[in-house]
ZADO-1210 file (C-alpha; in nm, 4 decimals, padded with zeros to 6 digits):
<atoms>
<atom x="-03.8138" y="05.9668" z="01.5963" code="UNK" pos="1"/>
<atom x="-03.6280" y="06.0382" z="01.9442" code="UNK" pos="2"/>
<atom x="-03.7899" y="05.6863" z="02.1304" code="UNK" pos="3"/>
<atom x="-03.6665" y="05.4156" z="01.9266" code="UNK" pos="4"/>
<atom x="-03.4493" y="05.1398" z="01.9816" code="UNK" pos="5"/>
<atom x="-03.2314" y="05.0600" z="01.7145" code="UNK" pos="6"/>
<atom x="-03.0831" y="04.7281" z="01.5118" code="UNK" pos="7"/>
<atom x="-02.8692" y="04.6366" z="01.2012" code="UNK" pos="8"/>
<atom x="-02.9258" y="04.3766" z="00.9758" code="UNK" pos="9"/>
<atom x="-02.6632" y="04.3056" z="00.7628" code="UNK" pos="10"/>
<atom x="-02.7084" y="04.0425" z="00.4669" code="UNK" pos="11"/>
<atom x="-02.4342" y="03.9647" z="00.2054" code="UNK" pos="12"/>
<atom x="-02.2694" y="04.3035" z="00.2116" code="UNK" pos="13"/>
<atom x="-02.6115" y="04.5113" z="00.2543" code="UNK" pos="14"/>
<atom x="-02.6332" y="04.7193" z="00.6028" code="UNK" pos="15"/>
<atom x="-02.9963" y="04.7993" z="00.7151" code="UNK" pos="16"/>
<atom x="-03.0867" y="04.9959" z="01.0327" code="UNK" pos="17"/>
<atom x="-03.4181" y="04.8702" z="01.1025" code="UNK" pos="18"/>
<atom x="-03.6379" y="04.9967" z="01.4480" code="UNK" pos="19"/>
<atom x="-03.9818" y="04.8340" z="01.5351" code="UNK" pos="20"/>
<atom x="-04.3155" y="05.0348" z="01.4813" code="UNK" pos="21"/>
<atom x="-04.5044" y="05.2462" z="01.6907" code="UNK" pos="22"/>
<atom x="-04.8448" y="05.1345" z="01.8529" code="UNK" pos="23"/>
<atom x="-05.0600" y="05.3670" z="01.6216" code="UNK" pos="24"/>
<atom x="-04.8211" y="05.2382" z="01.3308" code="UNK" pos="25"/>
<atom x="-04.9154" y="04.8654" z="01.4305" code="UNK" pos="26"/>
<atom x="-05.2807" y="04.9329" z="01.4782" code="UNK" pos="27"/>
<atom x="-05.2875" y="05.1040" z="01.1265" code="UNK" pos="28"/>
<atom x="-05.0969" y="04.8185" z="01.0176" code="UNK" pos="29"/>
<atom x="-05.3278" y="04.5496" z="01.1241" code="UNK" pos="30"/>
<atom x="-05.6600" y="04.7583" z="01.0762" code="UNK" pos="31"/>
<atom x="-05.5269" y="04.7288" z="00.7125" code="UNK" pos="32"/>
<atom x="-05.7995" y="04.4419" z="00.5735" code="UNK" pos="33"/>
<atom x="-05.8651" y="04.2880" z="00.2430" code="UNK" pos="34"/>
<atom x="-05.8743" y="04.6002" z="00.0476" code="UNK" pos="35"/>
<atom x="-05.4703" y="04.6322" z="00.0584" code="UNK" pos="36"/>
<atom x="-05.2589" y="04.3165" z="-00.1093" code="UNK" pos="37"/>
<atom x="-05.0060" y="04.1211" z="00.1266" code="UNK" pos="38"/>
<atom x="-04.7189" y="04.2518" z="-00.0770" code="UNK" pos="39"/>
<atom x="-04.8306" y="04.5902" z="-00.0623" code="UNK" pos="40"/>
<atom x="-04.8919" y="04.5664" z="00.3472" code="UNK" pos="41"/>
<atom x="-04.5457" y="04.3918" z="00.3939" code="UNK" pos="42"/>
<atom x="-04.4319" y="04.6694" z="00.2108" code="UNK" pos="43"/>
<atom x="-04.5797" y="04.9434" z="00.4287" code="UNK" pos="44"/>
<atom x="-04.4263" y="04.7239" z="00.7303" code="UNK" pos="45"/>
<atom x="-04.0763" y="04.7048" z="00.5892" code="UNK" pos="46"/>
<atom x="-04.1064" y="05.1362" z="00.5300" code="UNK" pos="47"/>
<atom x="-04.2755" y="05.2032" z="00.8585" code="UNK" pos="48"/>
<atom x="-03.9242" y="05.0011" z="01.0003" code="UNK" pos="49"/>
<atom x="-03.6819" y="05.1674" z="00.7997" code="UNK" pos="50"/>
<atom x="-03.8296" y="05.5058" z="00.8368" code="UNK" pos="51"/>
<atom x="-03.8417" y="05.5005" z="01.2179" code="UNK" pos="52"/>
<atom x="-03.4642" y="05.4018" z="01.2321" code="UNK" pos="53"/>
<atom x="-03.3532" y="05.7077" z="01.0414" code="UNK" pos="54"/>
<atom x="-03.2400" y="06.0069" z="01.2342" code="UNK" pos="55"/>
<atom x="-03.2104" y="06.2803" z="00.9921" code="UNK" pos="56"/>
<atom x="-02.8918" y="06.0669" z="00.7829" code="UNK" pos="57"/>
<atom x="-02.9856" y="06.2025" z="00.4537" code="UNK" pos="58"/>
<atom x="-03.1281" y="05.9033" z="00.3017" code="UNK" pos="59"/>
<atom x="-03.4455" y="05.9220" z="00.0873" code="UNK" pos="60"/>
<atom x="-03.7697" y="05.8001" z="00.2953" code="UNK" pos="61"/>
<atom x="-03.8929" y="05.4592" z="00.2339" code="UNK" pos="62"/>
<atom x="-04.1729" y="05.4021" z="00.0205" code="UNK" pos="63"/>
<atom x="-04.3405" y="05.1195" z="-00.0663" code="UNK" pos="64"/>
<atom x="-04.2183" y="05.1915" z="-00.4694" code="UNK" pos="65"/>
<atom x="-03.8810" y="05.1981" z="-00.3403" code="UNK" pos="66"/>
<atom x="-03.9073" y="04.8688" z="-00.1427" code="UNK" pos="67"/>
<atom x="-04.0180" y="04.7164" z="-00.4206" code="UNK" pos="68"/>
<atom x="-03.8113" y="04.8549" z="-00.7018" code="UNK" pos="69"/>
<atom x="-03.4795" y="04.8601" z="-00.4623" code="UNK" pos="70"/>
<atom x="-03.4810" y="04.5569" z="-00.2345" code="UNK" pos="71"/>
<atom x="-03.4743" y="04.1880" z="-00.3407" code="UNK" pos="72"/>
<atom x="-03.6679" y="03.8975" z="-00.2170" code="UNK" pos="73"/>
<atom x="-03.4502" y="03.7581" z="00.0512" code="UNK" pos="74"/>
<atom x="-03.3934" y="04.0984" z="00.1589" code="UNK" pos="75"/>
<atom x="-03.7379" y="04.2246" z="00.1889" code="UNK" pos="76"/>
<atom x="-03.8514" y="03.8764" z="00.3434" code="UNK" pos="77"/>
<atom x="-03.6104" y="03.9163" z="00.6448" code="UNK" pos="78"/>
<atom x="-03.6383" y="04.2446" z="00.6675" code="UNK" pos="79"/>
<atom x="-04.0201" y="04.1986" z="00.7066" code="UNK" pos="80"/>
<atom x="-03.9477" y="03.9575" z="00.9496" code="UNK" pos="81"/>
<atom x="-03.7098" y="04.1062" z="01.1738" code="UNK" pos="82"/>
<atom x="-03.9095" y="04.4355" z="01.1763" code="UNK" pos="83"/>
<atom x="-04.2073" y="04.2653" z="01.2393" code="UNK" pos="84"/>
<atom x="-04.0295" y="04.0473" z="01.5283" code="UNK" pos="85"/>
<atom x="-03.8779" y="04.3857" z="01.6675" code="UNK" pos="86"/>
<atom x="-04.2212" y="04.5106" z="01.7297" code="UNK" pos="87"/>
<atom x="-04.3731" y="04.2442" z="01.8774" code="UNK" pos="88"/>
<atom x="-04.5720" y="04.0727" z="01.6293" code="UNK" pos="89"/>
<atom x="-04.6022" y="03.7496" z="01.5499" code="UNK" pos="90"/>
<atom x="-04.7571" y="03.5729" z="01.2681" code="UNK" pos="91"/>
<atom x="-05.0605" y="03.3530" z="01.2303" code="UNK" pos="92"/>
<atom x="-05.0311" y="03.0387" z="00.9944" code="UNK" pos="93"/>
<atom x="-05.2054" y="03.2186" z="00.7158" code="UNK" pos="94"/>
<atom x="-04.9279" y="03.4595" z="00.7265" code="UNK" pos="95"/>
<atom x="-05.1507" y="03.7330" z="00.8636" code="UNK" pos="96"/>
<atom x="-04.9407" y="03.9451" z="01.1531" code="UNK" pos="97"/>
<atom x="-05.1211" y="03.9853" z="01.4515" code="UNK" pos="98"/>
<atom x="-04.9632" y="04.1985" z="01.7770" code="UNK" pos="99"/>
<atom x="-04.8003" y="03.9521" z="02.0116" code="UNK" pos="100"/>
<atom x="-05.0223" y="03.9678" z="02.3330" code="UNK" pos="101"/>
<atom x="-04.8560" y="03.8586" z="02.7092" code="UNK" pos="102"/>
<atom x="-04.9306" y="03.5648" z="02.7945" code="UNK" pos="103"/>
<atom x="-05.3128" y="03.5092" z="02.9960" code="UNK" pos="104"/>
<atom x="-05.2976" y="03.3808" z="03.2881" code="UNK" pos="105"/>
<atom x="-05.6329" y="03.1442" z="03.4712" code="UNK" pos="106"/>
<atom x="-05.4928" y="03.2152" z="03.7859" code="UNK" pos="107"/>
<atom x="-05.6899" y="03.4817" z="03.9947" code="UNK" pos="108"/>
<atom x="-05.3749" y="03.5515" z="04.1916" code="UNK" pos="109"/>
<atom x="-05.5556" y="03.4932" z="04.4992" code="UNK" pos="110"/>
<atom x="-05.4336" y="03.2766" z="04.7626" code="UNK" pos="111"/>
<atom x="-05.6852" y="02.9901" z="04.8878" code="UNK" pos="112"/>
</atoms>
């Protein structure tokens, strides 16, 4: 990917390069409903962030598989979150991630 901004996340010794998603990649990731379990749709999240960081360096592609057989718990948990936080999204109480929307403003802008 040529458009993406970039960040490392480092936890005890581990170095990640992590880049937010794409609009179609967030739509596809929030269109994703009930028929796909949380674990498997954080999974896809934590992939689609990895993946768009990579320039070419060699590395195998993310998968979901490999996320889950290569990545522990308090490394896949913030590195859901700071991907997810990256793009833009924020999450509901339910834990569902929903796109983080500017704030709406009452005011007509008009001048009385």
């Amino acid at each position: 990917m040529k458009n993406v901004r970039r960040k490392t996340i480092e936890m005890d010794g581990a170095v990640f390069t992590i880049a937010p998603l794409t609009f179609s990649q967030l739509r596809r990731y929030s269109e994703q409903g009930a028929d796909g379990t949380a674990l498997f749709k954080a999974s896809e999240l934590v992939c689609m962030g990895l993946n768009n960081a990579r320039n070419g360096d060699g590395d195998p592609e993310w998968t979901p598989q490999r996320v889950l057989e290569e990545l522990d718990q308090p490394l896949f948990i913030r590195l859901k979150d700071e991907i997810a936080a990256f793009s833009g999204l924020r999450f509901t109480q339910s834990g569902e991630a929903l796109a983080a929307s500017e704030k709406t403003s009452t005011d007509s802008g008009a001048a009385s």
